[in-house]
C-alpha positions as CSV (number, residue, x, y, z in Angstrom):
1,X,-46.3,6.0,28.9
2,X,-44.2,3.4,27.6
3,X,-42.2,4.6,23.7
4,X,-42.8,1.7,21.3
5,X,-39.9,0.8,18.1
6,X,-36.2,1.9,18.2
7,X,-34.1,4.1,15.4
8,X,-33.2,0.5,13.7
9,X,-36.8,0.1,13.5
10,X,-38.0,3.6,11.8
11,X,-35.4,2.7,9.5
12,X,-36.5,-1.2,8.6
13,X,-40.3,0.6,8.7
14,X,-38.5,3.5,6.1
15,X,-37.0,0.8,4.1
16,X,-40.5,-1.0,4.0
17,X,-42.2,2.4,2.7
18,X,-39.7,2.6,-0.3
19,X,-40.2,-1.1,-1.5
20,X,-44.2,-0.3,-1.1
21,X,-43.4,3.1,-3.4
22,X,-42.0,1.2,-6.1
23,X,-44.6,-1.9,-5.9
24,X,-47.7,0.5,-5.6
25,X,-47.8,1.9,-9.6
26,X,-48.2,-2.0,-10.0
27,X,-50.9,-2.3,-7.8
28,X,-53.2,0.2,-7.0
29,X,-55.0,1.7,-10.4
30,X,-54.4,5.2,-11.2
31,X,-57.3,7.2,-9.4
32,X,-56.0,5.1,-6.4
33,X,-52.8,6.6,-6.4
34,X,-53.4,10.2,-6.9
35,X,-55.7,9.6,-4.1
36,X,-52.8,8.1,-2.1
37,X,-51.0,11.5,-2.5
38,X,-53.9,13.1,-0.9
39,X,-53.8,10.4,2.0
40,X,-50.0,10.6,1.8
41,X,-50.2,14.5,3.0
42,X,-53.2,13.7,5.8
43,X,-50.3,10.9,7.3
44,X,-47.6,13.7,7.7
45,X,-50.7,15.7,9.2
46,X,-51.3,12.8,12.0
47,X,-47.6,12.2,11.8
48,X,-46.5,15.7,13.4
49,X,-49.5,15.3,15.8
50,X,-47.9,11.6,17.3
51,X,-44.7,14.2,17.5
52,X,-46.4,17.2,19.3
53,X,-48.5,14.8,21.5
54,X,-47.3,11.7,22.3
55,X,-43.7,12.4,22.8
56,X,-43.5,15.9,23.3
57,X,-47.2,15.7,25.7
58,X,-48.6,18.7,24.3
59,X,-51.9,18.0,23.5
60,X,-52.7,20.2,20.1
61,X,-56.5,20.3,19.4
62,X,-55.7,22.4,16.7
63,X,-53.4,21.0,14.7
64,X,-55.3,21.6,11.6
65,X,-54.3,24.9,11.7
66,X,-51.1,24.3,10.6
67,X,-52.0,21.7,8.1
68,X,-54.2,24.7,6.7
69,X,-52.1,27.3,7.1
70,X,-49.2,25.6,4.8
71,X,-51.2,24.2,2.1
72,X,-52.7,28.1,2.4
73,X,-49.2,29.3,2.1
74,X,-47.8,27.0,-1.1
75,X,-50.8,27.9,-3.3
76,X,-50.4,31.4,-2.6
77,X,-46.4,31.7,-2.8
78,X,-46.7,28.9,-5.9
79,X,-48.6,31.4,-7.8
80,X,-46.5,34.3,-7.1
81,X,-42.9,32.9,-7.0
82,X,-44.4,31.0,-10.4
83,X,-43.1,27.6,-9.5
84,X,-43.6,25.3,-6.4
85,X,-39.6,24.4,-5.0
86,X,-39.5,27.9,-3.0
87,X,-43.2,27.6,-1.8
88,X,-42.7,24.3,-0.2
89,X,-40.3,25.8,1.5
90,X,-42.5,28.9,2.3
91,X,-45.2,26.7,4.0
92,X,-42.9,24.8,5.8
93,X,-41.3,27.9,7.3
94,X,-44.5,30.2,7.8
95,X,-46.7,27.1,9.8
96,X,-43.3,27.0,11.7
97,X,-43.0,30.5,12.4
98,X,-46.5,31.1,13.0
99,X,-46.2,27.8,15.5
100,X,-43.3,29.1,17.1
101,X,-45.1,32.6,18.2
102,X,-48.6,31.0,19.1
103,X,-46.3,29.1,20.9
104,X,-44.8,31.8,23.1
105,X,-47.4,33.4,24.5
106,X,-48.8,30.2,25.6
107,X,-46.0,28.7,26.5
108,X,-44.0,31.5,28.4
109,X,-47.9,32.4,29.9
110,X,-47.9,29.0,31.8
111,X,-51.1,28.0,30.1
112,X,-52.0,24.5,31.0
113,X,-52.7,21.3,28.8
114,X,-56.3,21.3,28.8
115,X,-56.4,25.7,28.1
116,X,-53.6,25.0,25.5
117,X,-55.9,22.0,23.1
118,X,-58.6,24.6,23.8
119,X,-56.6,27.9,22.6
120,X,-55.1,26.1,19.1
121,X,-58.6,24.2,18.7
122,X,-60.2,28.1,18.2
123,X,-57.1,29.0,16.5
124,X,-58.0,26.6,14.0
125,X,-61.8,27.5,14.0
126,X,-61.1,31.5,13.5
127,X,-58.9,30.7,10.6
128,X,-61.5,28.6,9.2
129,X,-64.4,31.6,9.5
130,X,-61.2,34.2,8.3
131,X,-61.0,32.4,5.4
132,X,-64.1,32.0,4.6
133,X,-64.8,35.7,4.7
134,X,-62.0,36.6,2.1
135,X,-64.3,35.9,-1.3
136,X,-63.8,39.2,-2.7
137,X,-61.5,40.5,-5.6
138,X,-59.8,42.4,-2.9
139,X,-58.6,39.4,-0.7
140,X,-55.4,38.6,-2.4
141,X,-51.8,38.3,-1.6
142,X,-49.8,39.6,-4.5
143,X,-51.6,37.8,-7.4
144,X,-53.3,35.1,-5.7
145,X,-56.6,35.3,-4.8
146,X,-58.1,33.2,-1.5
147,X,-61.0,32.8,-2.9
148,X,-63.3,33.0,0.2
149,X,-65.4,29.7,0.9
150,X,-64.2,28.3,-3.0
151,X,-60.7,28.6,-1.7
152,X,-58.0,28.9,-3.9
153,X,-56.2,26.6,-6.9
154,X,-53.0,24.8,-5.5
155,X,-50.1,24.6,-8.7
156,X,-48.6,20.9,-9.4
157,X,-45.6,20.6,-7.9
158,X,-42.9,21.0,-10.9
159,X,-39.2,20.1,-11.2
160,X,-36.8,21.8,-9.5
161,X,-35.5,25.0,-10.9
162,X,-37.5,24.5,-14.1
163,X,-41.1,26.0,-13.3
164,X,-42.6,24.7,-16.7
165,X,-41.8,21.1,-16.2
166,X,-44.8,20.0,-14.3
167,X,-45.1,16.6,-12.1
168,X,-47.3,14.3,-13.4
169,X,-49.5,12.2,-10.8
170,X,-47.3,9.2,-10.7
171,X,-44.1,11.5,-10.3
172,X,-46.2,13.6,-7.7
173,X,-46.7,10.4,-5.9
174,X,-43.4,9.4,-5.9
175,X,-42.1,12.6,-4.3
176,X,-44.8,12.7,-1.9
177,X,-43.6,9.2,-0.6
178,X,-40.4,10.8,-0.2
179,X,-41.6,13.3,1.7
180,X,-43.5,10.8,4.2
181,X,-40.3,8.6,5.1
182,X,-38.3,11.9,5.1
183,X,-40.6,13.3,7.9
184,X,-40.6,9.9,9.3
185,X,-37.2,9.1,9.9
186,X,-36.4,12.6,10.9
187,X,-39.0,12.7,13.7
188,X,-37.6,9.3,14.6
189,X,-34.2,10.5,14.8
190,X,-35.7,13.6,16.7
191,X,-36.6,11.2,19.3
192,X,-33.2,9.8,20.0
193,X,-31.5,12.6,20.6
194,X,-31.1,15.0,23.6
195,X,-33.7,17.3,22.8
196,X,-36.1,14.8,22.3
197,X,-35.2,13.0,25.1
198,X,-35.8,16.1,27.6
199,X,-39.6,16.6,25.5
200,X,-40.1,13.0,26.7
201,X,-39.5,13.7,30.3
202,X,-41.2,17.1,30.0
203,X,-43.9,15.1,29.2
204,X,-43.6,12.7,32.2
205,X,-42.5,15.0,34.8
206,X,-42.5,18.7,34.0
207,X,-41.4,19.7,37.5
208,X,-38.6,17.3,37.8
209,X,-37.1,18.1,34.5
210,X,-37.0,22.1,35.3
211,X,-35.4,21.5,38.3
212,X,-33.3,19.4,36.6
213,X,-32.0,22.9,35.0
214,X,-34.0,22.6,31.3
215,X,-36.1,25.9,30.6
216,X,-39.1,23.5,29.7
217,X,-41.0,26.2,27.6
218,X,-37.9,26.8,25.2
219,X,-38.0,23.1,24.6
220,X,-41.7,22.9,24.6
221,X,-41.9,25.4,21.7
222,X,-39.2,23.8,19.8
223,X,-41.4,20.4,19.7
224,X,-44.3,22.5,18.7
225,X,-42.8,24.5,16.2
226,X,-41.0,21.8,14.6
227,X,-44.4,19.5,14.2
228,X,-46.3,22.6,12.6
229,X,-43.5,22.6,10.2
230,X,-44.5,18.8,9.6
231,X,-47.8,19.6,9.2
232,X,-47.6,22.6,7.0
233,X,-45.8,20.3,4.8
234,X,-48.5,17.7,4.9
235,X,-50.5,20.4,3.9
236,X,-48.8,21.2,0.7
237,X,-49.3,17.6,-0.5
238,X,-52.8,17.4,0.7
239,X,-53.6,20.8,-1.5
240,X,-51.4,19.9,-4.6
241,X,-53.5,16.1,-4.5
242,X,-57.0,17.7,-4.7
243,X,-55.2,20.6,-7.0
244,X,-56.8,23.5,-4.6
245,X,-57.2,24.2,-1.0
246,X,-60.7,26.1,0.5
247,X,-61.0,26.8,4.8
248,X,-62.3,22.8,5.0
249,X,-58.9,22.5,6.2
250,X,-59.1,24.6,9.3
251,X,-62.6,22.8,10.0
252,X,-63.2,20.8,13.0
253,X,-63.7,17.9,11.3
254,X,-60.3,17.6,10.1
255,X,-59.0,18.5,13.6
256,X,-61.1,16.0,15.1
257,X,-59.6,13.5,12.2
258,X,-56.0,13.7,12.9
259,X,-56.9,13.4,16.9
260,X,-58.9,9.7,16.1
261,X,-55.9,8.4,14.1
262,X,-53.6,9.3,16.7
263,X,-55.6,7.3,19.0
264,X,-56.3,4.5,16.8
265,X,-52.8,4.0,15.8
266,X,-51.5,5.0,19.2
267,X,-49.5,7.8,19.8
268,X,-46.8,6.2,21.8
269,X,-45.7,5.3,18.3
270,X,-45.2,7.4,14.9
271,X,-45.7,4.8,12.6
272,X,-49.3,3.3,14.5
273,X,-51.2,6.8,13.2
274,X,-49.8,6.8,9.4
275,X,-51.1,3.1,9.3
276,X,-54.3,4.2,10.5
277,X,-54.6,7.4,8.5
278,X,-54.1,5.3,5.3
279,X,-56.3,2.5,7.0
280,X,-59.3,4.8,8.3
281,X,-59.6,7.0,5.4
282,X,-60.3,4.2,2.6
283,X,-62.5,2.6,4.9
284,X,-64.6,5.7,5.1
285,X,-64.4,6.6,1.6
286,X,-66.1,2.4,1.0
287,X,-68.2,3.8,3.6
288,X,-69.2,6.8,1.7
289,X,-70.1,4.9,-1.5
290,X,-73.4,3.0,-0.1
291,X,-76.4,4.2,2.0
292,X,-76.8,1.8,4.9
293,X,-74.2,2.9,7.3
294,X,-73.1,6.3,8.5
295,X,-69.3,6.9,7.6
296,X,-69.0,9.6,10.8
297,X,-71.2,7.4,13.0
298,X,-69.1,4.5,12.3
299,X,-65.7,6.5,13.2
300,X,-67.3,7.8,16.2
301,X,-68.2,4.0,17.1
302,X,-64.6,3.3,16.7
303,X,-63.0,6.3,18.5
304,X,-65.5,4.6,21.3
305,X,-64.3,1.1,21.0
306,X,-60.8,1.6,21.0
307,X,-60.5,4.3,23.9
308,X,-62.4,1.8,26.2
309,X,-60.8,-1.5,25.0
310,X,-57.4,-0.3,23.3
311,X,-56.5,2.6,24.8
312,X,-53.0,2.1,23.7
313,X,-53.6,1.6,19.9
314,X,-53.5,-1.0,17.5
315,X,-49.4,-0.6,17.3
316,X,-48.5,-0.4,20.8
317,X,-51.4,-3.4,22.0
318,X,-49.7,-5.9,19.4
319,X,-46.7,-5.1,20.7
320,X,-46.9,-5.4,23.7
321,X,-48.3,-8.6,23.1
322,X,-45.3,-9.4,21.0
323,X,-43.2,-8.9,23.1
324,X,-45.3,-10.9,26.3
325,X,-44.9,-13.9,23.7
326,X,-41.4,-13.6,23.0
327,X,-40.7,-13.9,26.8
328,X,-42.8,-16.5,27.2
329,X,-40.7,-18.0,24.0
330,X,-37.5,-17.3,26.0
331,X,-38.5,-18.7,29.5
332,X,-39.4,-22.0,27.7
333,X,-36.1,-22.0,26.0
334,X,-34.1,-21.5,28.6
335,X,-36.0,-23.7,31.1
336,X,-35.4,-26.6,28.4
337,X,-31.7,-25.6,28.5
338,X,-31.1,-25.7,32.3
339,X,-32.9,-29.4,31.8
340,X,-30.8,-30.5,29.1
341,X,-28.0,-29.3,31.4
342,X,-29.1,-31.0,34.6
343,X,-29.9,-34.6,32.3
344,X,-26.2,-34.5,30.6
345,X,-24.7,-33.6,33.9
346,X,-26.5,-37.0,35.9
């Protein structure tokens, strides 16, 4: 599979992101925004599954689970530490941690692709019947209650050091655009470097990197741990958005979400499936507002469409096409060139 966009380019797409931060209050009305810090943590969620998948090859059915398990993790540590800078920390690192050990026995037991999507897909699916079983006054976790099938209340994110100096929504956006390009431009950076550059060929050729000398599970679990970090944190935005979290976000629904905005956006790119997190959500939420068409029917229809005719995504097709053109450009150009050259010189 052929990688789409340079380092140069996460950064001109980062720079991009900032200018759209500071034009957006001036744009969108104010229910639009606070639900663009809801969208803003369901990108980071697609965003760590481009990681995991399309550059590190490990196909995560399940990647929900981590999503879930970090926004799970904030509310609860938010409540008990009494302010949110520690418990965004705290879901980072437990959806890491608990990544890192899944990982392990999955990785180190030679499980293969299609067992692996199938072992984190029912990961995600007992969580989401766990929770949902923990309703009573007993199921707590210091003095946060999970709250069973109502989940649990997820506190605004507040200054740092200063617990009683709540966000508002605009300032909650703001931070939670910083947290997108953040996790944007690290995973790009991730990329470049050597240990993303032996996930890649994991991904193409297991066998040939191991006998290259690379323990491929050692890496294999660093790529997964470090995109269930990314996800836990998309979790924490998602949860302090809606302002609670219940098991919905363990469901198969959201798993099977993330896995059609990979696809759509393509996940030989990270910035294809933000674009068509942001994209695909608003269009089902106008989808959801009138009675004639199905909003899941209509995703299906396009999961359809685009694995049959763009089975690269929207980012990597135009591309590519891009690039076909400016060849073309080039071949012209320089054909003119070597014409000029041979008229001056007769």
């Amino acid at each position: 599979m052929r990688l789409y966009g340079t380092f140069n380019g996460t950064l001109v797409t980062a720079g991009l992101a900032i200018i759209f931060t500071l034009l957006a209050p001036s744009i969108f009305q104010f229910f639009t925004i606070i639900t663009l810090t809801q969208v803003i943590g369901l990108s980071i969620l697609t965003l760590s599954l481009a990681l995991v998948w399309g550059f590190g090859g490990v196909l995560c059915f399940g990647q929900s689970a981590f999503f879930g398990i970090g926004a799970y993790a904030y509310s609860v540590a938010a409540v008990n530490f009494g302010g949110s800078t520690g418990a965004i920390f705290v879901a980072i690192f437990v959806a890491a941690a608990f990544a890192i050990i899944l990982g392990y026995f999955v990785f180190f037991g030679r499980v293969s692709d299609v067992y692996l999507a199938v072992i984190t897909l029912t990961v995600s699916l007992i969580l989401y019947s766990l929770m949902r079983r923990t309703s009573g006054p007993e199921y707590k976790i210091g003095s946060a209650l999970l709250g069973g099938f109502n989940g649990t209340g997820s506190p605004p994110l507040n200054m740092p050091g200063n617990a009683s100096a709540m966000l508002f929504p605009m300032q909650t956006f703001y931070v939670s655009m910083a947290f997108l390009i953040v996790a944007y431009v690290f995973s790009g950076w991730l990329i470049t470097t050597k240990f993303g550059r032996v996930c890649i060929s994991i991904r193409e050729n297991e066998v040939r990197t191991s006998l290259l000398g690379y323990d491929t599970r050692l890496y294999k679990i660093g790529i997964f741990g470090i995109s269930a970090g990314i996800a836990g944190l998309g979790g924490v935005l998602f949860c302090v958005g809606v302002t609670r979290v219940t098991p919905d976000v363990f469901s198969l629904g959201q798993s099977a979400l993330a896995i059609i905005w990979v696809i759509v956006g393509g996940r030989a790119t990270l910035i294809g499936p933000v674009l068509a997190t942001f994209v695909l959500y608003f269009l089902t939420a106008s989808l959801g507002s009138q009675q004639l068409l199905n909003a899941n029917l209509v995703l299906g229809s396009i999961l359809v469409v685009f694995v049959l005719l763009v089975p690269n995504g929207v980012v990597p097709t135009f591309s590519k096409l891009f690039e076909k053109r400016r060849a073309k450009r080039y071949s012209r150009l320089k054909e003119h060139r070597i014409k000029m050259r041979k008229h001056r010189s007769a």
